[in-house]
N, C-alpha and C positions, 0 to 999 in steps of 0.2 A: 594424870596422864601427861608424858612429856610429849611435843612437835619437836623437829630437827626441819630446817627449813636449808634448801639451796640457796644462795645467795651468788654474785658474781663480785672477784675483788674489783675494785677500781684503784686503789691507793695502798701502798704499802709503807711504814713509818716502824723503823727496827720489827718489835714482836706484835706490834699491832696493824689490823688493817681495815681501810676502810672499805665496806661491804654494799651492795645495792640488790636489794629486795623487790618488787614491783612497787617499785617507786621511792620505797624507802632508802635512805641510806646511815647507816649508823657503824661506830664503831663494832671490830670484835677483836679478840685475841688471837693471834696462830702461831703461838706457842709450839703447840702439839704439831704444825707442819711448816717447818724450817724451809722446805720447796715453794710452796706456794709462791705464784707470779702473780701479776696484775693480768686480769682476764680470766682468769681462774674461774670455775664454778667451786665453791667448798659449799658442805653443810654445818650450820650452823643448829649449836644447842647450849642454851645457858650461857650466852654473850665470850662462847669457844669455837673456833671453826674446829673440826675433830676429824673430816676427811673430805680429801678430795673428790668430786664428781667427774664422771666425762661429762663433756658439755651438752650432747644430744638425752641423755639421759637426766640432767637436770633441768634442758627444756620441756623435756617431756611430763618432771614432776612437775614443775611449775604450772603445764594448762589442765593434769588436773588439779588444781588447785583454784584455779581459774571459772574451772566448772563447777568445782563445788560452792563458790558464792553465788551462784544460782539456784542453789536449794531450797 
C-alpha cells in the first residue's frame, strides 16, 4: 500500500524543495510542478511532490491524520 501525504513548501532550490510535514522537514523533488511556490501545499509520494493541494483541503487531510494517531 502506497501514502501520499500533504506537505507545505518552505524552500525552493532549482527542481528541489524543501517540504514540512508536522514537524518534519525533508527534502522532495518538483520536477513534475514547474509552478509550485513557497507556501504551497503539494502531495507528496515516493520523495516526488506530483500535485498541488488547495490549502483548506490539505488542512483538512492533515487533522484527519491527526486523529487517526489516536487509534
Amino acid at each position: 500500500m502506497c501514502l501520499a501525504v500533504p506537505a507545505r513548501v518552505v524552500e525552493i532550490s532549482g527542481k528541489r524543495a524543501t517540504v514540512e510535514m508536522a514537524g518534519v522537514v525533508q527534502q522532495t523533488s518538483i520536477m513534475m510542478l514547474p509552478d509550485v511556490q513557497i507556501g504551497d501545499y503539494v502531495i507528496l509520494h515516493a520523495g516526488f511532490a506530483i500535485e498541488k493541494l488547495d490549502e483548506a483541503e490539505a488542512l483538512r487531510t492533515i487533522e484527519l491524520f491527526q486523529t487517526m494517531e489516536g487509534l
